[in-house]
Structure formats: structure tokens, C-alpha cells
C-alpha positions in Angstrom: -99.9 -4.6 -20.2 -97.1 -5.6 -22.1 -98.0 -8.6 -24.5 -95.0 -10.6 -23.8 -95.3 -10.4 -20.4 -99.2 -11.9 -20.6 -98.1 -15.7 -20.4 -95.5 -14.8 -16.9 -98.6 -12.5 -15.5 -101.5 -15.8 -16.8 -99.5 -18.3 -15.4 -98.5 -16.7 -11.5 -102.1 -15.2 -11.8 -104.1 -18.5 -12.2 -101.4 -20.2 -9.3 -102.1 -17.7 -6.8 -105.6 -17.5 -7.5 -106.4 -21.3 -7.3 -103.9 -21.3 -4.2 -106.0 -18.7 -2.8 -109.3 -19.9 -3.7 -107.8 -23.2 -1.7 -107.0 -21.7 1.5 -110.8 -20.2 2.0 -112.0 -22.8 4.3 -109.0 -23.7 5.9 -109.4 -25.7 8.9 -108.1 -24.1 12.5 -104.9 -26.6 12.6 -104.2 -25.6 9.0 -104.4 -22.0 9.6 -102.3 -22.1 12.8 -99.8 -24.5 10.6 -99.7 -21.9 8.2 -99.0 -18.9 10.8 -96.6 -20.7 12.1 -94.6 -21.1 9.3 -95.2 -17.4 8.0 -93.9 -16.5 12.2 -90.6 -17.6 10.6 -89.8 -15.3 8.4 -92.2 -12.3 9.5 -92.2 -12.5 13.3 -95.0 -10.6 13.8 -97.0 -12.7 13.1 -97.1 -14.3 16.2 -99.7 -11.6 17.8 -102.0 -12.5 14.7 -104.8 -15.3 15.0 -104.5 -18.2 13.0 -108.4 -17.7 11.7 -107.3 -14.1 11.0 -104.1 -14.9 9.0 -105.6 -17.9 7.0 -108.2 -15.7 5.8 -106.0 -13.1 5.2 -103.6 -15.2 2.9 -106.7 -16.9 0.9 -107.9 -12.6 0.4 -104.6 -11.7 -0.5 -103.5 -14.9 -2.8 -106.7 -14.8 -4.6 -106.5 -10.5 -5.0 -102.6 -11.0 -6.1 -103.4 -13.9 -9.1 -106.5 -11.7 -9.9 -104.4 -8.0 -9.9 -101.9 -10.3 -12.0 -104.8 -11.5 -15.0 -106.5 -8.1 -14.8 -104.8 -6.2 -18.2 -106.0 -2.9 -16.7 -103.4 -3.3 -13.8 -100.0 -1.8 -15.0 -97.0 -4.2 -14.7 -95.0 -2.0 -12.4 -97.8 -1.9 -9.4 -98.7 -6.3 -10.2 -94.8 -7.0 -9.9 -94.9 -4.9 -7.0 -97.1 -7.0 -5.5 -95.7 -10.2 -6.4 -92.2 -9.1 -5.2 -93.4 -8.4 -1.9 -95.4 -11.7 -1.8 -92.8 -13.8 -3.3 -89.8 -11.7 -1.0 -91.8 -12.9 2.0 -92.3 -16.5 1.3 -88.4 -16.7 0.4 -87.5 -15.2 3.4 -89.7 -18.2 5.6 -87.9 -20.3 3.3 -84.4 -19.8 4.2 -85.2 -19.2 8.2 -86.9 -22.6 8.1 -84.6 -24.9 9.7 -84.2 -27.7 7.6 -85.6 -26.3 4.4 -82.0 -25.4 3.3 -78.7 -27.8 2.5 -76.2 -23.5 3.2 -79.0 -21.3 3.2 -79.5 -21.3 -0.2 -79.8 -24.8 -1.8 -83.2 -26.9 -1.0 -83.6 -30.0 0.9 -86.0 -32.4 -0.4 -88.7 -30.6 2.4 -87.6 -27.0 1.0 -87.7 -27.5 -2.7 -92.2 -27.0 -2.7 -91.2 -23.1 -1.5 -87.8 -23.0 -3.0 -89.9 -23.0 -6.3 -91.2 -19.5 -5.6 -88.2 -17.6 -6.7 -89.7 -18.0 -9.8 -92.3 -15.6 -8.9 -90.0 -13.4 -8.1 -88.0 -13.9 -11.3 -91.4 -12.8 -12.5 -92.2 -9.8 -10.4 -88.8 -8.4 -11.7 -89.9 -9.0 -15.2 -93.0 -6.9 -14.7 -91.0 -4.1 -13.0 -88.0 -3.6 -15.8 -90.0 -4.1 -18.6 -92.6 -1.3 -17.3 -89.7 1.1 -16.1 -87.8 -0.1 -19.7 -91.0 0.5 -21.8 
């Protein structure tokens, strides 16, 4: 793990982990709440139960942040991760009517997700600097 990467990885690692560890005991409208929202950028989704995709994001969150604070995990294969996590919430974000001012510029409703193309500024980082180095 590169060292100057550690604060990017500790940082994302410890949000998706708590974000994870927060979505465990989601109740049923939550879950379907959250499926519905994931529906609009990965249709999918649709054919998956909300219990089923609530658990899955708290599992997959909470295995991301951890992959992310584990050193033994080699930057390429955690930004890999995090690109594809962070990919698919941008995605919802800019099919979301409403979440948008042209597609690209948040409202005041899309500026909470808008906020995660920092994680993919980060999964990038983790990529180049393991391809680089």
C-alpha cells in the first residue's frame, strides 16, 4: 500500500464501513427506498427484493471500507472496487430526476450523492498510482 495514499484509502474506508455497518437492520420501507433508488441507475434491480438488496448493500459497503483499511489489499484491486461502487451511485445520481440543475450540476436534493465523485476521484488515485508505482 502506497503510504500517501493511506489517508484517501482511511478516510473512504471508515465512510463506507460506518455507512455499511448503518444499513444492517434497515427497516422494509428503507430497503425498498433504497432499491428504488439503486432501480434508477441499475435497472435490474427491479427483480431484486428490497430485504435482499438492503442486506446486500450493508455486506458490500462494510466489505468495500474494510478491503479499503486492510494494507494487505493492493491499491489497484481496492480502487477497483471503489470505482465500480462509486460509478454506480453516480450513475443513480444523474438518472434521478430532480437530483440534477443539466445533468451534471446538483440541486440542493442531489448534492448528499453528488459528493461521491470524490470516491471516485479516489478510486482513480489508487489505480494510477499502483499501475505508476
Amino acid at each position: 500500500m502506497s503510504f500517501a495514499l493511506a489517508p484517501a484509502r482511511l478516510a473512504a474506508g471508515l465512510f463506507l464501513v460506518n455507512s455499511g455497518l448503518a444499513k444492517r437492520h434497515l427497516s422494509p420501507e428503507a430497503a425498498k427506498g433504497l432499491r428504488d433508488m439503486g432501480t434508477v441507475g441499475v435497472p435490474q434491480l427491479k427483480d431484486v427484493s428490497p430485504k435482499t438488496f438492503g442486506t446486500a448493500l450493508a455486506y458490500g459497503e462494510t466489505t468495500l471500507g474494510a478491503a479499503l483499511l486492510l494494507p494487505t489489499v493492493p491499491g489497484w484491486a481496492a480502487g477497483l472496487g471503489l470505482g465500480a461502487f462509486s460509478a454506480g451511485l453516480l450513475n443513480m445520481y444523474r438518472k434521478t430526476p430532480g437530483m440534477t440543475l443539466d445533468g451534471i450540476r446538483p440541486t440542493q436534493e442531489g448534492t448528499a450523492i453528488a459528493k461521491d465523485v470524490f470516491l471516485l476521484g479516489i478510486a482513480g488515485a489508487l489505480i494510477l498510482d499502483s499501475v505508476l508505482n
